[in-house]
N, C-alpha and C positions, 0 to 999 in steps of 0.2 A: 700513514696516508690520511688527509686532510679529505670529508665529503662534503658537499655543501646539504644534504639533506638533513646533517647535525648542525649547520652553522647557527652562531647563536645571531639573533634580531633584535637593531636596536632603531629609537627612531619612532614615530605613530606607524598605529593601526590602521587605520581608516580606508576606507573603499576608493580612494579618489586614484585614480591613473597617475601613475610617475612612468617617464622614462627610463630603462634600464642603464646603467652606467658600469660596466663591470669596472675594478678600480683595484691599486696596488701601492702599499706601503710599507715604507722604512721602518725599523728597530735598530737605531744606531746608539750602542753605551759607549762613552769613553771611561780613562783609565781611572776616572772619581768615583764613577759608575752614575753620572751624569746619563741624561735619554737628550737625542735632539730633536726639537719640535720646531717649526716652521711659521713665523708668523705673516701674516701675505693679507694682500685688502681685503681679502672677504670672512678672512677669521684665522684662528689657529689651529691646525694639522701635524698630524706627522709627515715626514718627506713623502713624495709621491701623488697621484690622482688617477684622472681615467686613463685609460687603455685602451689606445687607439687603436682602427684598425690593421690587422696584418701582424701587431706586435704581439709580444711574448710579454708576459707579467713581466719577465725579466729584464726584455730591453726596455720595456717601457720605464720601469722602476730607475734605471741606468739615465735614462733621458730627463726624467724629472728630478733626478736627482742632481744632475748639470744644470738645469731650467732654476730649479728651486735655492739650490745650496753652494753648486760652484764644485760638485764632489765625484768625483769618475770612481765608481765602488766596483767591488765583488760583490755579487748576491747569493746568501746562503741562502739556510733552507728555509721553505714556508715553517711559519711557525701556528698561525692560526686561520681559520677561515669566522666572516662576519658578514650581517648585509644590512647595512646602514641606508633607513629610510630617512628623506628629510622631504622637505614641502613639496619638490620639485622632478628628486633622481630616487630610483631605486638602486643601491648600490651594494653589488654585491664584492664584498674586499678582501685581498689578501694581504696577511702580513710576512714579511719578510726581516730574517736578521743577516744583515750588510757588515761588513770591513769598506773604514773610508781608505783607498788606496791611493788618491791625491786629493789635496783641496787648494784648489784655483785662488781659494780666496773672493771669486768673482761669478755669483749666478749669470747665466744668459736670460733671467727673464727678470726685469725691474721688480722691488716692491714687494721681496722675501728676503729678512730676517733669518737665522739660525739661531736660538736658542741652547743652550746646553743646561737642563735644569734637574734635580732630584724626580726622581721616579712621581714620588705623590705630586708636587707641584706642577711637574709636566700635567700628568693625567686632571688636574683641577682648570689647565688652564684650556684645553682642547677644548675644540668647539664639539664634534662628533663621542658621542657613548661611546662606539665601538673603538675609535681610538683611543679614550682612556682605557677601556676593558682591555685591548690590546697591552699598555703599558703594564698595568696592576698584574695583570696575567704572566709576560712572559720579559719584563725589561730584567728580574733577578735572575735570568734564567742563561744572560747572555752576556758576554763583556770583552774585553781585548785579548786577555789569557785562553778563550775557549773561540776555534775554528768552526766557520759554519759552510766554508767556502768552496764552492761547486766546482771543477777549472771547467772550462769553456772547450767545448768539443767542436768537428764541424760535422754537419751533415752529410752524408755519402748517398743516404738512398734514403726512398719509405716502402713501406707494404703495411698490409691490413692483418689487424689479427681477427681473432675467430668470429668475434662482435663488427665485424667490419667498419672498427675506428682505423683511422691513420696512424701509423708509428712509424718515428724517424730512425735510419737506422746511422749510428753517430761513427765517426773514424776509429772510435775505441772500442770496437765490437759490441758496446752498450745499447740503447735504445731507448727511448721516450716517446710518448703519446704527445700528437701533436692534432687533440679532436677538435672540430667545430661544433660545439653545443650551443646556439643561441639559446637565454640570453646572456650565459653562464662563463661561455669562450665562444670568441670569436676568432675562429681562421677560416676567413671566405677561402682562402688561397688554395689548402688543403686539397679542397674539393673538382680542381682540375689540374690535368697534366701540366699546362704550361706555368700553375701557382705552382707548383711542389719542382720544379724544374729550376724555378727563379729563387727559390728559397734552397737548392744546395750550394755547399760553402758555409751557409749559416752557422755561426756560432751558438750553441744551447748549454745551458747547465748540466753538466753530468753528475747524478748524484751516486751511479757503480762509481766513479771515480774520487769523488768526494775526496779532499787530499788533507784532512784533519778530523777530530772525534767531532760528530753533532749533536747537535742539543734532543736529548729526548724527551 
């Protein structure tokens, strides 16, 4: 389990107020052991960004990764946590290792590129630290041969454990924490009957279910 009171900071120091942006990114290797990195108007990334309201790092990741690349994935497990300062956002990031399960060929949002480059030169060309750290870190760790992939459960119910966070309880007899921790996780929803009502059926990542070995 990943905490964010270890996660490593990259990005200035300085006293001045940014907005929180929590945020979530791709680790995709192909069979060269190739990383894909994202080049878009305002710099080069890995797949992925913020994380909007209501969502789950995981659907979000899913969306941007259509938005950005054109790619309907599986999302494995987090691989690391980071919180990437820049002029403007305080962002605190997760990374994730993805299987592309189709590629459209065709982003839904104009004005990103897909890359497929060597580990080092990926990590040279990103704009954000914490994205390079990310690649140096964990791109040898992942690749087509080794399963990271969650299968998608649905929701049935929630109740509270002893800390009185939310936990969802999954079709699989499994269970996941589904907290609202601003600025860290956002689920306004959580917090009343008619959110946590609207939200069963939802699909989540099961990782009791996990249906291959993951990366440790």
């Amino acid at each position: 389990m990943h905490e964010w009171s270890t996660a490593r900071r990259f990005g200035p120091r300085d006293e001045r107020t940014r907005t929180f942006r929590p945020s979530v990114y791709a680790l995709a290797v192909n069979e060269r052991g190739q990383v894909a990195i994202v080049r878009a108007p305002d710099g080069t990334f890995l797949p992925g960004g913020g994380i909007d309201p209501n969502e789950t790092p995981e659907s979000a990741l899913a969306r941007e990764a259509m938005e950005e690349c054109g790619w309907r994935i599986a999302v494995g497990d987090c691989l690391g946590l980071a919180v990437q300062a820049t002029s403007l956002y305080e962002k605190p990031s997760s990374f994730f290792a993805i299987s592309i399960v189709d590629d459209t060929g065709t982003p839904t949002e104009a004005g990103h590129t897909t890359l497929w480059l060597p580990p080092d030169q990926a990590a040279q060309q990103l704009m954000h630290e914490s994205h390079a750290w990310a690649v140096r870190e964990f791109a040898g760790r992942i690749g087509p041969g080794i399963r990271t992939i969650r299968p998608a459960r649905r929701i049935i119910g929630f109740h509270q454990d002893a800390e009185q966070h939310w936990v969802a309880d999954l079709e699989c007899g499994h269970t996941q924490h589904v907290r609202h921790m601003p600025p860290w996780q956002l689920r306004p929803w959580v917090l009343t009957p008619e959110g946590r009502a609207g939200k069963i059926g939802l699909e989540l990542r099961c990782a009791g279910c996990a249906d291959g070995p993951t990366v440790s």
